[in-house]
N, C-alpha and C positions, 0 to 999 in steps of 0.2 A: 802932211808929214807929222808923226807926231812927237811931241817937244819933251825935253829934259822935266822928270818932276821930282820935286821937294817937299819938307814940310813947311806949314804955312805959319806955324808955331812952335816952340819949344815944349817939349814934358819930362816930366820925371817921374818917378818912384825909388821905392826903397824898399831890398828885399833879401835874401840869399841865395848862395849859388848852390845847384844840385849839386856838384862833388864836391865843391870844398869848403861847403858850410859856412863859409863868412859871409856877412853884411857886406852889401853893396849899395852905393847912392848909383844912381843908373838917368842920364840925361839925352833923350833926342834931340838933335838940334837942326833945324836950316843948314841943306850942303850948298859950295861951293858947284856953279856950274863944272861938267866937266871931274869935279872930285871924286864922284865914286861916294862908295860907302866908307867910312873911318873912325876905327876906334883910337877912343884917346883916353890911353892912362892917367887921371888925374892926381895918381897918387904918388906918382915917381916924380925923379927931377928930372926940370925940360920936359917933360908932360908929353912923353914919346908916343906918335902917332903907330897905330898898324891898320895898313889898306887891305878891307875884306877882299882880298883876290886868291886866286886858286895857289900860286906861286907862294903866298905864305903857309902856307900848310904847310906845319910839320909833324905835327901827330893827330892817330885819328882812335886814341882807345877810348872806347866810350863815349866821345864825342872831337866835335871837330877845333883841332888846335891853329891858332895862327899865329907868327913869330915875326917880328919888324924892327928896327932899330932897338933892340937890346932886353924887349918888355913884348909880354905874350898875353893873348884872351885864350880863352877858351870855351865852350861848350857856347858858341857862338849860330848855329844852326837852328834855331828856333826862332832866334831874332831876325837872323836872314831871309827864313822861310814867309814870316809875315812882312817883310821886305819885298823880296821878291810879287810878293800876290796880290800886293799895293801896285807893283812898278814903280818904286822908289829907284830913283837914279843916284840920287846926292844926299849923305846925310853923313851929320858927325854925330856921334856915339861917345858922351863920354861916361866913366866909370870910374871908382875909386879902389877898385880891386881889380883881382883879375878874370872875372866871369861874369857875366850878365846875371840879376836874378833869374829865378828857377819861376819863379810864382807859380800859375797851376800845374806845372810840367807843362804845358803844351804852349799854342801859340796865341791864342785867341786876345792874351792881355796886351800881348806887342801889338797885335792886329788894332787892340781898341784903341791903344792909345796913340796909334798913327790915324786913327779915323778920328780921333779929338782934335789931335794937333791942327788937323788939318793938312790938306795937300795940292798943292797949287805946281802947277808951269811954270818952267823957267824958260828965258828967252834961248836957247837953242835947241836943235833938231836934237832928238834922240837915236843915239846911234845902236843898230838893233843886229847883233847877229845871224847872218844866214847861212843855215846849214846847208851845204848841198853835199853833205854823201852820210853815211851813217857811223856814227861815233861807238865804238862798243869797248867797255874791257871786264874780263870775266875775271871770278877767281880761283883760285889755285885748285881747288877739288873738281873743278867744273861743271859745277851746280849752279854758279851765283855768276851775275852774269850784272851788268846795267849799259842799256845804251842809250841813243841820242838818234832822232830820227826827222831829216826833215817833215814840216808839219807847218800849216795855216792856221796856228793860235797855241793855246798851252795845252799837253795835254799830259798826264802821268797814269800809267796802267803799272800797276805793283802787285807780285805775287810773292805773301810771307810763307814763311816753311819753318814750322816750329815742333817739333819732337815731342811735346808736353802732348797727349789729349786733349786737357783742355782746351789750348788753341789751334793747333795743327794746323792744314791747310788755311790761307784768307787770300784774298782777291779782293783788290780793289782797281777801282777804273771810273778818273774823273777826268774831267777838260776844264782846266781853271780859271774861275773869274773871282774876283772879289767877291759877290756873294755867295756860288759855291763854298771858296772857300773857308768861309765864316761860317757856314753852316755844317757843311761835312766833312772839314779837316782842320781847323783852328783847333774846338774843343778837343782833338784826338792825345792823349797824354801819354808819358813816357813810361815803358813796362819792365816791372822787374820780377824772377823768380824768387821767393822768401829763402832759399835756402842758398844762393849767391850774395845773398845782401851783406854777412858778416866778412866774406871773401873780401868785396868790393869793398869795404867800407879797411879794411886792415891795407888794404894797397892806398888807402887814402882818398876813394870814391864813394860817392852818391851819401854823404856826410850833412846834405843838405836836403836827403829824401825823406819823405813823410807820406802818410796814406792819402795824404791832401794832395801833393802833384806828382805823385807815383802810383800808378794800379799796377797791383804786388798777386800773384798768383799762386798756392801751392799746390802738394799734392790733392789736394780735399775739397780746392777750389780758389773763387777771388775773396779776397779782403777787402775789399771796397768794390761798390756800384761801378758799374762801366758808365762810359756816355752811350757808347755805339757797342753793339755785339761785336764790330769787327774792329774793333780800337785799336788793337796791334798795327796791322796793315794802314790803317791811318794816317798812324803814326810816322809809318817807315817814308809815308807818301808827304808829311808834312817835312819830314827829314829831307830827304832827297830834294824836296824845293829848294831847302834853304842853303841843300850842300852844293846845290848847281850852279846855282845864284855869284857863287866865287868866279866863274869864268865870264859874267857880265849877264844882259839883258837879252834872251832870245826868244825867239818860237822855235818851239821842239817837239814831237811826240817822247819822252821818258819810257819806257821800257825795264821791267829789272826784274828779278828774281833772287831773293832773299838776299837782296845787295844790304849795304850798310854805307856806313863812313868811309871806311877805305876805299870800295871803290867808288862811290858817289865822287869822292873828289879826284882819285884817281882820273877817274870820267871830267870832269874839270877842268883839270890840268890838260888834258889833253886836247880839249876845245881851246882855250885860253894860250896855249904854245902856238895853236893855228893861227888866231884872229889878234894876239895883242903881241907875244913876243917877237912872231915871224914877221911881223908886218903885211899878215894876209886878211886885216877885218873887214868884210864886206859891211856897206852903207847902205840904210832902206831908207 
């Protein structure tokens, strides 16, 4: 059976958050068995916890929000996603703001710096989600679609749908392990149109983007080097890890079509109502 893990050391860095542009001091630390993943406001009074779960989710523009004793994170899905591809059960998280750094837009810095920290077993079973029917929710135009499929290990198949030429159709389709995902989804970074930027940025978004952890697109073409020709899709595939990752630790096949935030956790929630609220969580 296999056992609760953690880190086996503390890390930190210091850095900015993609939408709202402020300095962050940013701390992994050793979880409590049992704890979960938790972030901790270190800069408020009483230093208010919020539990990465599907049920704190309250908004998901542009990234995914979570809300807990009176104090919120945001754009938290990147940290998750190298979370998740660890199989981190238990960690505290804490922060002096309210966003995670941005550092390269993608995830590959959290991935490293849980592979420094180190990562060790803790003395209990791991309790693993079992899917037995198929989780789906689409969206409203019914194009977009993300579901959840029983499955015998990790698997994510994502199909992007982008109107631009230059990116159009992408397809991606992996089975995740840790070094998979270090190699063909960690480096995948966050993408923006040049000509929404001043939009996003007057609603008080992506304040903390730059060509360094943003690949920026226009009519004429990109502004900075890709990693991967299909970067986009990548992307959406490292997203979805880290947005699934709120309903706990499973095997799944992932499924989606030009899904996002919304319903990435939408889809969450709805695992998460089965297995933790209902009191229906199957044990492996």
């Amino acid at each position: 059976m296999p056992r609760q893990r953690t880190l086996r050391n503390k890390i930190s860095c210091v850095g900015v958050g993609l939408h709202s542009g402020k300095e962050v001091r940013f701390e992994l630390k050793p979880g409590d068995v049992d704890g979960g993943i938790i972030f901790m406001r270190t800069d408020l009074p009483e230093r208010p916890q919020i539990h990465a779960t599907a049920d704190k989710v309250t908004t998901t523009l542009r990234a995914t929000t979570l809300e807990e004793n009176g104090a919120k994170v945001f754009t938290i899905e990147h940290l998750m996603s190298a979370l998740n591809a660890c199989r981190i059960d238990n960690c505290l998280i804490e922060l002096d703001a309210e966003e995670p750094p941005v550092l390269n837009g993608n995830s590959i810095d959290f991935f490293k710096m849980i592979q420094a920290a180190g990562v060790v077993e803790q003395d209990k079973e791991r309790k693993i989600i079992r899917l037995e029917k198929i989780y789906r929710v689409d969206g409203e135009d019914g194009k977009r679609f993300v579901m959840a499929l029983p499955y015998d290990g990790f698997r994510v198949s994502f199909v992007s749908v982008n109107p631009h030429p230059l990116i159009g159709i992408q397809y991606g389709d992996f089975n995740i392990t840790e070094e998979i995902y270090e190699r063909e989804i960690a480096p995948a970074r966050t993408i923006a149109y040049e000509k929404e930027i001043d939009a996003l940025r007057a609603m008080g978004l992506g304040l903390g983007g730059t060509l360094e952890n943003v690949i920026v697109y226009n009519d004429a073409g990109w502004l900075n080097k890709l990693n991967y020709p299909d970067e986009l899709v990548r992307h959406k595939i490292l997203d979805v890890i880290g947005d699934i990752r709120l309903a706990g630790i499973f095997n799944c096949h992932i499924v989606a079509a030009a899904s996002g935030h919304a319903l990435n956790t939408r889809l969450a929630k709805k695992i998460y109502e089965d297995f933790y609220r209902l009191g229906m969580r199957n044990e492996e």
